[in-house]
C-alpha positions in Angstrom: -13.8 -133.1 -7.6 -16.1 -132.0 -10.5 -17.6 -129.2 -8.1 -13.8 -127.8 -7.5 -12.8 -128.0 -10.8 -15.7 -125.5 -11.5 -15.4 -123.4 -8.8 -11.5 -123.0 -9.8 -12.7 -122.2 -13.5 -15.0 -120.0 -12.2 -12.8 -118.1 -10.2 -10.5 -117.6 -12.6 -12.6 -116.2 -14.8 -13.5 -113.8 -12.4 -10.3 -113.2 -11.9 -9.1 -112.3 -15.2 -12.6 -110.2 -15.7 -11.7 -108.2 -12.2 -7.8 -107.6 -14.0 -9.7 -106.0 -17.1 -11.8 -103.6 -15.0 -8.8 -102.6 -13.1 -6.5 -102.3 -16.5 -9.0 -100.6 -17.9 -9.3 -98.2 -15.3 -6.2 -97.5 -15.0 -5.4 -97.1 -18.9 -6.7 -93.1 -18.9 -5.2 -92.3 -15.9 -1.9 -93.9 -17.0 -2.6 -91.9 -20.2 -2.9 -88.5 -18.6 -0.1 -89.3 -16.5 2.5 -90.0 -19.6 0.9 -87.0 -21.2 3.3 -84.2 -21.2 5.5 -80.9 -23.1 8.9 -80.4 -21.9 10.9 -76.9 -22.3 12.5 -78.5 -25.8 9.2 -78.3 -27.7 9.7 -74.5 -27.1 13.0 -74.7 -29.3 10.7 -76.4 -31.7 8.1 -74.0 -31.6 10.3 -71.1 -32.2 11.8 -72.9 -35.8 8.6 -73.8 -36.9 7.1 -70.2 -36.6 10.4 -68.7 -38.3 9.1 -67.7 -41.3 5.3 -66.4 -40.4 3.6 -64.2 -43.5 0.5 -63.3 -42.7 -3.3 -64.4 -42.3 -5.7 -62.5 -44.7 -8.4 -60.6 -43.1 -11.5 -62.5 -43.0 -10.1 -66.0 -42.2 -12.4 -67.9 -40.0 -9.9 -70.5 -38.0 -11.5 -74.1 -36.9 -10.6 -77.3 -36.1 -10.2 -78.0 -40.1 -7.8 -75.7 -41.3 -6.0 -74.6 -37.6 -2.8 -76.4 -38.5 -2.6 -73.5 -41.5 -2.1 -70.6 -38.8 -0.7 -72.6 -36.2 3.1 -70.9 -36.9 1.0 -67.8 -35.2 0.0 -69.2 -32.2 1.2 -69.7 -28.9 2.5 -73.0 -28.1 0.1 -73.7 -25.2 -3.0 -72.6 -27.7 -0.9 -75.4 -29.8 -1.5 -78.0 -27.6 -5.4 -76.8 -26.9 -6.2 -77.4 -30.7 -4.0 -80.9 -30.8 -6.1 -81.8 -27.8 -3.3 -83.2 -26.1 -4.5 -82.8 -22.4 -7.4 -83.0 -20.9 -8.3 -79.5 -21.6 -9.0 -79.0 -25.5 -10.6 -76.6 -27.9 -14.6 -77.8 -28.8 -15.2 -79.0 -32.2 -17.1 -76.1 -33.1 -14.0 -73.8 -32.3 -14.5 -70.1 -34.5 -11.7 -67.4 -34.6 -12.5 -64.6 -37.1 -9.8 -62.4 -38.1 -10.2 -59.0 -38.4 -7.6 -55.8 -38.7 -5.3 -55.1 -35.9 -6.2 -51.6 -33.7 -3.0 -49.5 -32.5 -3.6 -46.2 -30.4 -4.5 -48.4 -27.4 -2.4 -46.1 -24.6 -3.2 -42.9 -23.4 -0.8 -40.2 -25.1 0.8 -38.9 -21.8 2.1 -42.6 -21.3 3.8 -42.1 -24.5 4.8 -38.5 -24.1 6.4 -40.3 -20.7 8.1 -42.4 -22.2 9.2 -40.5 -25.0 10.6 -37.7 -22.2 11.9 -40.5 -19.9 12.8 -44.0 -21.9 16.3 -42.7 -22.9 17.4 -42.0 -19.5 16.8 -45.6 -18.3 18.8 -47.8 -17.0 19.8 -51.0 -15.5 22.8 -52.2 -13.0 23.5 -56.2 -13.1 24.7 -56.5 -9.3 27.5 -58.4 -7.8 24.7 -61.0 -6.2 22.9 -61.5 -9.6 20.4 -59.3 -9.0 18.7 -56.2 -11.3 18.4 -52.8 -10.3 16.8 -50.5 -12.8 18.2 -47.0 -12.9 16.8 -43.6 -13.4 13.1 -44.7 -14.4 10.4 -42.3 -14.0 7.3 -43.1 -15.7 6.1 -44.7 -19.0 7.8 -47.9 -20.7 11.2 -48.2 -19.3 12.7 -49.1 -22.2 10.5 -48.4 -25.6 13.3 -50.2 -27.9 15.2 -53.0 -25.5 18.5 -54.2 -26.7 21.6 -56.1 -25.4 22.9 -56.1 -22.7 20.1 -57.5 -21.0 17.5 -57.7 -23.7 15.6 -60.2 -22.0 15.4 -58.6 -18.8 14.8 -55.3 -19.9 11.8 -56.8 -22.0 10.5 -58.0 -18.6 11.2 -54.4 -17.1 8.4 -53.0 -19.4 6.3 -55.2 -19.1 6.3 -55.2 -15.1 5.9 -51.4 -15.8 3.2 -52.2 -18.7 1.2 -49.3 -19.8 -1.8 -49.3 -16.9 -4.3 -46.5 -15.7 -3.1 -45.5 -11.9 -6.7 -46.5 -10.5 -8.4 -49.5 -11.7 -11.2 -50.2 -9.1 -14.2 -53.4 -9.6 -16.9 -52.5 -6.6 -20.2 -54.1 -5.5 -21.9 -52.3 -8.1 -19.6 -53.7 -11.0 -17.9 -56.2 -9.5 -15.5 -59.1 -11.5 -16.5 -62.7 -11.3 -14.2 -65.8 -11.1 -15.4 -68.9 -12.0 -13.9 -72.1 -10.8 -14.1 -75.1 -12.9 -12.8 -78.7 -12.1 -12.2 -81.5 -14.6 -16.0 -82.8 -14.2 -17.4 -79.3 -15.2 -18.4 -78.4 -11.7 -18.8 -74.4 -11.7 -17.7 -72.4 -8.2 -18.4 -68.5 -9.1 -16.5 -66.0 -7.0 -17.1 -62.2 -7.3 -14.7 -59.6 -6.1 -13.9 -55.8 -5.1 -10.6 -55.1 -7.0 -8.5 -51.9 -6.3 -5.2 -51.7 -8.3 -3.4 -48.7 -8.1 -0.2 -46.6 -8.9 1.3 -44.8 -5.8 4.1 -43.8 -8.2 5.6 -43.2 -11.6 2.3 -42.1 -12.4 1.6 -40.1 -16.0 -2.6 -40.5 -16.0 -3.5 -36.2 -15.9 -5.1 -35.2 -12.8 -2.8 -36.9 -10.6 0.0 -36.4 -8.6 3.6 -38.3 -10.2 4.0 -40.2 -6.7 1.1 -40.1 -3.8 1.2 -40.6 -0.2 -0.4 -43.3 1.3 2.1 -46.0 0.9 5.3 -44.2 1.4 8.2 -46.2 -0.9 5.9 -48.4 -3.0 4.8 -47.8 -6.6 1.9 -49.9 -6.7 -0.5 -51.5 -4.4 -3.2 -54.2 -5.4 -6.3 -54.9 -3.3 -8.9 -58.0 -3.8 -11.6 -59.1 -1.2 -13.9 -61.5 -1.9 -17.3 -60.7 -2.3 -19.3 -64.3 -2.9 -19.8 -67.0 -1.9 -20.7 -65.9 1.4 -18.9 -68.0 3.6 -15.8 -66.4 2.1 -17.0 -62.7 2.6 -14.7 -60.5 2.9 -11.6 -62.6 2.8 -8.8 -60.3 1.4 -5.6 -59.9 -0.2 -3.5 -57.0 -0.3 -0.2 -56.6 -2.2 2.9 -54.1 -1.3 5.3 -53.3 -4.6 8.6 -50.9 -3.7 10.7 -48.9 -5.8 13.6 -50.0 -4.3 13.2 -53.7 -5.4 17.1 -54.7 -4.0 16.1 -53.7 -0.4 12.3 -55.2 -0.9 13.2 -58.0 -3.7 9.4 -59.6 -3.4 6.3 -57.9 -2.7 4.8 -57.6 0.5 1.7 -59.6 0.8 -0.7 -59.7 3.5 -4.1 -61.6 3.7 -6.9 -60.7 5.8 -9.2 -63.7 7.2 -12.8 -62.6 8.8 -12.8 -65.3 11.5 -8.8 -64.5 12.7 -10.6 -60.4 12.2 -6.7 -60.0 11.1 -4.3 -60.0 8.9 -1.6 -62.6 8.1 1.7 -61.1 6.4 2.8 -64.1 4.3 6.3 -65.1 3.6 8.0 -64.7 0.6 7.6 -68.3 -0.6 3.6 -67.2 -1.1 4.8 -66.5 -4.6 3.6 -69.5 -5.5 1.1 -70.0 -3.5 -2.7 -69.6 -5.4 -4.6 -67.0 -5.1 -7.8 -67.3 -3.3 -7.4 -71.0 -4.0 -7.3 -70.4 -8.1 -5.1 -71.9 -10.5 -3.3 -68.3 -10.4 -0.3 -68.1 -8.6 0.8 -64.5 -6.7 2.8 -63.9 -9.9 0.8 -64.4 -12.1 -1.8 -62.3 -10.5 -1.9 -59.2 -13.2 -3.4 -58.4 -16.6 0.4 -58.1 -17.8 1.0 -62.1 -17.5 4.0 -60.9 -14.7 3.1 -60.0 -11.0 6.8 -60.5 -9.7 9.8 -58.4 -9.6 12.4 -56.9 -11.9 15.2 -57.8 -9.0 14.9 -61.2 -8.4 13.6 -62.3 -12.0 15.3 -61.6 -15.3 14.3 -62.9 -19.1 15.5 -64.3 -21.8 14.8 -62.8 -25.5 13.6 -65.6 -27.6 13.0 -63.9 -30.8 10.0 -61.6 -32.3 6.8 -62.8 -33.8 3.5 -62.3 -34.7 0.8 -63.8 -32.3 -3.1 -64.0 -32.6 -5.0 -62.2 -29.8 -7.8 -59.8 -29.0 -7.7 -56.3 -27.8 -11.3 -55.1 -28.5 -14.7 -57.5 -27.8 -17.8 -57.4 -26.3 -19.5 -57.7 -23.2 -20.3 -61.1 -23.7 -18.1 -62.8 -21.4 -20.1 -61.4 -18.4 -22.3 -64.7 -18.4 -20.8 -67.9 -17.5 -20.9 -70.4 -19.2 -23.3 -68.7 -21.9 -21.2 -66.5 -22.9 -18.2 -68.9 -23.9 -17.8 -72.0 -26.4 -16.9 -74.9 -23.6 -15.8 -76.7 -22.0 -12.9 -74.6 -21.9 -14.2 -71.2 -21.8 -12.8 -70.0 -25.2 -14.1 -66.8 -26.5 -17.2 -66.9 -29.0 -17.0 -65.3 -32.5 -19.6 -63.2 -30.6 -16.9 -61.2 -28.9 -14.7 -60.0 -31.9 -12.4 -60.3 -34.0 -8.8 -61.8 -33.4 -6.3 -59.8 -34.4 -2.6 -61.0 -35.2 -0.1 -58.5 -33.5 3.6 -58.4 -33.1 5.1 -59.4 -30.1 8.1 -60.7 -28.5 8.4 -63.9 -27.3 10.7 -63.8 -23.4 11.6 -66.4 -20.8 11.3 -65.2 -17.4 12.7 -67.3 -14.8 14.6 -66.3 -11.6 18.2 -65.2 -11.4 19.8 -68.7 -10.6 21.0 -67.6 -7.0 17.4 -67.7 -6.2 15.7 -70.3 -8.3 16.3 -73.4 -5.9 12.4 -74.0 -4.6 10.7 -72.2 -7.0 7.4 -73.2 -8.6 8.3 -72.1 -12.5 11.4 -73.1 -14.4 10.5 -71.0 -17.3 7.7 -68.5 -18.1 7.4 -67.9 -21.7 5.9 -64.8 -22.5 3.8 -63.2 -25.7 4.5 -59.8 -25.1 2.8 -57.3 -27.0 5.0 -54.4 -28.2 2.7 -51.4 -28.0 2.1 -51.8 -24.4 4.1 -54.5 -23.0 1.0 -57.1 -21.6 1.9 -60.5 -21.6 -0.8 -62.0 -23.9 -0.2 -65.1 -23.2 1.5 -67.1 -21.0 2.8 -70.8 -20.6 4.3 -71.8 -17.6 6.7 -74.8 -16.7 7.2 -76.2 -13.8 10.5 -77.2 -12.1 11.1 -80.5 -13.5 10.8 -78.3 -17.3 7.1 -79.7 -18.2 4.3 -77.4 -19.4 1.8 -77.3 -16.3 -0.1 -73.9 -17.4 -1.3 -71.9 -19.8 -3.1 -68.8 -19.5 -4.3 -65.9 -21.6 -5.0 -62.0 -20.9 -7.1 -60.3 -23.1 -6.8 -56.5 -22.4 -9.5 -54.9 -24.0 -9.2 -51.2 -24.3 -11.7 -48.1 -25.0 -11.9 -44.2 -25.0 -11.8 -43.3 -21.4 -13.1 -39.6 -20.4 -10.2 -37.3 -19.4 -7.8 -40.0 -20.1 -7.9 -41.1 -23.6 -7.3 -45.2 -25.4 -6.8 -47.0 -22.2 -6.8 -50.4 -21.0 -10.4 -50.9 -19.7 -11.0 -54.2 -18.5 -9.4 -57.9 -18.2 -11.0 -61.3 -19.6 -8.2 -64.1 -18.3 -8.4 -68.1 -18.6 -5.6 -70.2 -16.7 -5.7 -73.9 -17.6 -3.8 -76.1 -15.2 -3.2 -78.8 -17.7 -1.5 -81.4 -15.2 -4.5 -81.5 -12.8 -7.5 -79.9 -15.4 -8.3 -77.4 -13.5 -9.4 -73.7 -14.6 -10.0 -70.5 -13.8 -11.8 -67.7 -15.4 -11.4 -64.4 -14.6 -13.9 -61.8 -15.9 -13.7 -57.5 -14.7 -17.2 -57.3 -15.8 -18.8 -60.3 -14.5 -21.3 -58.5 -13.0 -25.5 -58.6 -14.0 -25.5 -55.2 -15.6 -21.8 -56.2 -17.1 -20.5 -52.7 -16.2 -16.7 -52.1 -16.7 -14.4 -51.5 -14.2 -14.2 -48.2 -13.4 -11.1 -46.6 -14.6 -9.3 -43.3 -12.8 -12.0 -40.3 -11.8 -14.9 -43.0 -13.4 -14.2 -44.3 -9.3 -16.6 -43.7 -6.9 -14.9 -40.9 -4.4 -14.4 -43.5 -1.8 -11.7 -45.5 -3.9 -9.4 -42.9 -3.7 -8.8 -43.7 0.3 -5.6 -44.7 -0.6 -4.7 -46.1 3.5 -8.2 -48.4 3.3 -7.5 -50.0 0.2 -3.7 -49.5 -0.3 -2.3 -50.2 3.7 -1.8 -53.0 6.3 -4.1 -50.5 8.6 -6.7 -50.8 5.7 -7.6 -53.8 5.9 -8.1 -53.7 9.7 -11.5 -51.7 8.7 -12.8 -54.5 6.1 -16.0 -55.3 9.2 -16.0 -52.1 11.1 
């Protein structure tokens, strides 16, 4: 009997130890699970940054003194510094402030828009769709009011101030790097042609070219690295006429099939290349939608930290970044507060039911319309991401202050998961090239701009 009282004690003890282990295990994932932001700390966000001032030139932001300036940051950079999620700024976090630079677009986007803006126009249609009206080139509309403030805030930015050729090769190729939440690194590195086919204003170009009759812009991606995903490719259709064409046709070429798949439009949400991007948010701008479909509301004005001008330095990974979550070093510049305009993009409500995104708040700066920053909600209202663009922009030949390359972080902050994009993530940490810079062959607008294009990807 003595024996079996023991053996009970015993067991019991392991018992209770084995309900420890598993409490204990289960305690962080509980914790990440209960971890959230719904839609109503935006409404908090936007009385809290009310009444802004300004931050003096010179300030160095950290970890100590961040809660000082945060009335001028995005909410999801908010929620990085609180370290909220699993995602969260490193304790040796620098942002130097420096002046803000304006003259950042080429001055026959502005004489566009100064030509054209007036004549602008949008028609709210019976089905709750947007058509816009009369555009021809530059920002749609360079002062957006009511009606339709939001939306028309989400026009300019779709139709952001871009070169018409913006082209990574082999020889200055952008990287992606891959990160899970254990710090494993899966580098990526990519051809990129985006280009206007019309609306254009760049000089030395036609206003509308040929090669995709009835679009205005096409976007081409293949996959350069690893090798076992050679010369998978994406390529991306945008019309004019958005009512008859309300999503952009996508098509994805896989080297084992040795064709192309046209996807449906639900592949809005899909990611891209298997990144925490999804199609729309696959742009510099923050917005790779439509201006049919999608419409905004105006949430108020603001000024927002960001970057527009830094270094090369982001071209090695993860060097060139203060981790673990790939924020930019003091190395690359100086932060810059700017004023923007804060917009919720969401669907029109008639087709909303199955989409990925509840709200998209945008940081939109008001020189040249770029979403600078992104959060993104998912259907149930929650924060899922948060991403930021840095455009940095330079003196291009023949062209003048132009955008001149992308540096983009998306945190998935539900799963902790991100992805860093980098246009000169290449060993020599060349630029992209940006209109005539492009190699002749860039300019075949059917190979890198057409269904039939991507048909010669391994001939």
């Amino acid at each position: 009997m003595a024996c079996i009282a023991e053996g009970d004690k015993r067991m019991k003890i392991a018992g209770r130890f084995l309900f420890v282990v598993v409490l204990l295990c289960l305690v962080p994932s509980l914790g990440l699970a209960q971890t959230s932001t719904d839609r109503s700390a935006m409404d908090q966000w936007l009385k809290m940054s009310a009444s802004q001032g300004d931050i003096p030139i010179g300030t160095k932001i950290t970890m100590a003194n961040w809660q000082q300036y945060q009335q001028f940051m995005p909410l999801g950079m908010i929620k990085l510094f609180q370290g909220q999620y699993g995602w969260k700024m490193p304790a040796d976090v620098e942002m130097d402030v420096g002046p803000a630079q304006y003259g950042n677009i080429p001055k026959t986007w502005v004489e566009a828009t100064e030509k054209y803006g007036s004549q602008t126009q949008v028609e709210f249609l019976p089905n709750g769709h947007y058509r816009i009206k009369n555009y021809y080139g530059g920002t749609p509309f360079p002062n957006p009011q009511d009606p339709y403030k939001g939306w028309k805030i989400l026009a300019n930015v779709f139709w952001f101030a871009r070169p018409a050729l913006y082209v990574n090769s082999e020889q200055n190729y952008g990287t992606v790097w891959a990160v899970d939440r254990y710090g494993d690194i899966a580098p990526s590195s990519f051809d990129v042609v985006y280009r206007q086919s019309a609306y254009i204003t760049d000089p030395g170009f036609p206003h509308e070219e040929s090669y995709a009759p009835g679009t205005w812009q096409t976007q081409f991606g293949m996959q350069l690295s690893p090798e076992q995903a050679r010369y998978t490719a994406s390529l991306s259709l945008f019309y004019q006429d958005q009512e008859k064409n309300p999503y952009p046709d996508t098509f994805v070429f896989v080297p084992s099939l040795r064709r192309s798949l046209r996807l449906s439009t639900a592949s809005r949400c899909s990611p891209v290349f298997g990144f925490d991007w999804a199609y729309d948010d696959a742009n510099g701008n923050g917005f790779n939608g439509s201006t049919s479909v999608y419409t905004g509301d105006y949430l108020g004005d603001r000024k927002i930290l960001t970057m527009t001008k830094f270094t090369q330095d982001g071209a090695v990974f993860p060097d060139g970044y203060d981790m673990p979550i790939a924020w930019p070093k003091p190395s690359w510049g100086k932060w810059s507060v700017r004023p923007m305009v804060v917009d919720d993009v969401h669907r029109v409500p008639s087709e909303a039911p199955g989409y990925c995104y509840a709200s998209r708040i945008m940081y939109v700066d008001k020189e040249f319309w770029d979403g600078m920053w992104v959060d993104l909600y998912d259907a149930n209202r929650k924060l899922w991401k948060a991403i930021f663009y840095l455009d940095d922009f330079d003196d291009i030949p023949g062209l003048g202050h132009s955008l001149d390359g992308v540096s983009s972080v998306a945190y998935d902050l539900q799963n902790t998961h991100m992805t860093v994009w980098c246009g000169y993530g290449n060993p020599s940490k060349r630029k992209p090239y940006i209109d005539f810079q492009s190699p002749k062959e860039y300019f075949n607008g059917v190979k890198y701009g057409s269904p039939s294009g991507l048909m010669q990807i391994l001939r």
